[in-house]
C-alpha positions in Angstrom: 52.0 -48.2 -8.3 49.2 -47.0 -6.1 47.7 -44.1 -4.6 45.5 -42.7 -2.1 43.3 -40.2 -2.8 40.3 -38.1 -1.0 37.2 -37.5 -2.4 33.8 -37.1 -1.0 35.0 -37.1 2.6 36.7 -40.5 1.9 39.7 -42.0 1.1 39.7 -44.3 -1.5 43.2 -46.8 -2.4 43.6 -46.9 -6.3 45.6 -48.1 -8.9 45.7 -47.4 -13.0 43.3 -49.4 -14.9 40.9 -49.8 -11.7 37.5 -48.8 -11.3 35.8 -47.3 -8.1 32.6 -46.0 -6.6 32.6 -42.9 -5.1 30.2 -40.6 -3.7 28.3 -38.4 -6.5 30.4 -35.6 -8.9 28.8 -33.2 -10.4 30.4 -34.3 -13.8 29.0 -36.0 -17.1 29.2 -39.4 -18.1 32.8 -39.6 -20.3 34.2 -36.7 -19.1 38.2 -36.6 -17.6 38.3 -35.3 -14.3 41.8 -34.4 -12.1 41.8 -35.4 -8.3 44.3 -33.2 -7.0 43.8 -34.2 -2.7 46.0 -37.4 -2.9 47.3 -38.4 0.4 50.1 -40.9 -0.1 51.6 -42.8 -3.6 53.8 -46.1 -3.8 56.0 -46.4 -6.6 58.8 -48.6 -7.6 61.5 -46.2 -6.4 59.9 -45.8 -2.6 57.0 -43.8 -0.9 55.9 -40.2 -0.7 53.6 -39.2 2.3 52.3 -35.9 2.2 51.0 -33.6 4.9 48.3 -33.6 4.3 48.4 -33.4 0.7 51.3 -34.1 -1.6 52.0 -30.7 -3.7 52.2 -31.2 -7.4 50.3 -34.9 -7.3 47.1 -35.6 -8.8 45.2 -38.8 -10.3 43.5 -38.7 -13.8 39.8 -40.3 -13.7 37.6 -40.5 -16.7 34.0 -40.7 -14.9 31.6 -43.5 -16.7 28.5 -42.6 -15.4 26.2 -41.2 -12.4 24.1 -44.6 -10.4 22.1 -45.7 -7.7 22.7 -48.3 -5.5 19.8 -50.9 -4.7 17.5 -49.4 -2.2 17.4 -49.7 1.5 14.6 -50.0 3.7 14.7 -48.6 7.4 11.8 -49.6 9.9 11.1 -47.8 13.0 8.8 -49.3 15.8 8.4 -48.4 19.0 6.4 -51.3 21.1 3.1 -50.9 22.6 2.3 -47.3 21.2 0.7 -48.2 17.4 4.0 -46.5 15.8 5.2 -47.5 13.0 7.3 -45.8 10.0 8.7 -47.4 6.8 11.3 -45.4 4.4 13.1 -46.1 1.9 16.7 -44.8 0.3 18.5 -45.2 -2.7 22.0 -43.4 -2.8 23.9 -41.9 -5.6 26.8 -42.6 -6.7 29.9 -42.1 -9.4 31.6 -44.6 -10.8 35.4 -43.4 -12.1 37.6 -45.4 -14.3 41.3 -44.5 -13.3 43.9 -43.5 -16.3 47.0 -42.1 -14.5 49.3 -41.2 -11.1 51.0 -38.2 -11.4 53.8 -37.0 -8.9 55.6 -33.9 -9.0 54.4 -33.2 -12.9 
C-alpha cells in the first residue's frame, strides 16, 4: 500500500513504516500530525484517484525532528567589472516517520 500526499507545495510517494524529508512544519519533535491533501492511494483491492483530493483520506505522520541540510554556496561574478558576491544557504527541513493510510475512515 502506498500513497501520495501534498505537502509543502510538493508531492511526496509514501508508504507505512517509511521516513521522508519534507519542507519545514511548524510542529515539535514527537508530535503526531494528520496529512489530510492526499492525491492518489494503491491498495491491494485497486486504486483511488481523487480530484484533486480524495474526501475522507488522510496519512498519519509522527514528526522526529526540525534539520538543516548541509550548506550551499552560490557565487556570482560578472567578468571584467571587480564584482564579486559569495552567499551561503542552509535549508530547513522536517523529517516525518509515516504510521498509517487511511481511506474513507
Amino acid at each position: 500500500m502506498y500513497a501520495v500526499i501534498e505537502t509543502g507545495g510538493q508531492q511526496h510517494r509514501v508508504t507505512p513504516g517509511e521516513t521522508i524529508k519534507v519542507q519545514k512544519l511548524a510542529s515539535e519533535s514527537g508530535a503526531q500530525i494528520s496529512i489530510g491533501k492526499v492525491l492518489f492511494v494503491s491498495q491491494d483491492t485497486g486504486v483511488v484517484i481523487g480530484k484533486p483530493y480524495i474526501d475522507k483520506a488522510s496519512v498519519t505522520a509522527e514528526v522526529i525532528g526540525n534539520r538543516r541540510d548541509p550548506k550551499v554556496l552560490v557565487y556570482k561574478q560578472k567578468p571584467r567589472k571587480g564584482y564579486r558576491k559569495l552567499n551561503g544557504h542552509k535549508q530547513t527541513y522536517t523529517l516525518l516517520k509515516i504510521k498509517d493510510i487511511v481511506v474513507g475512515g
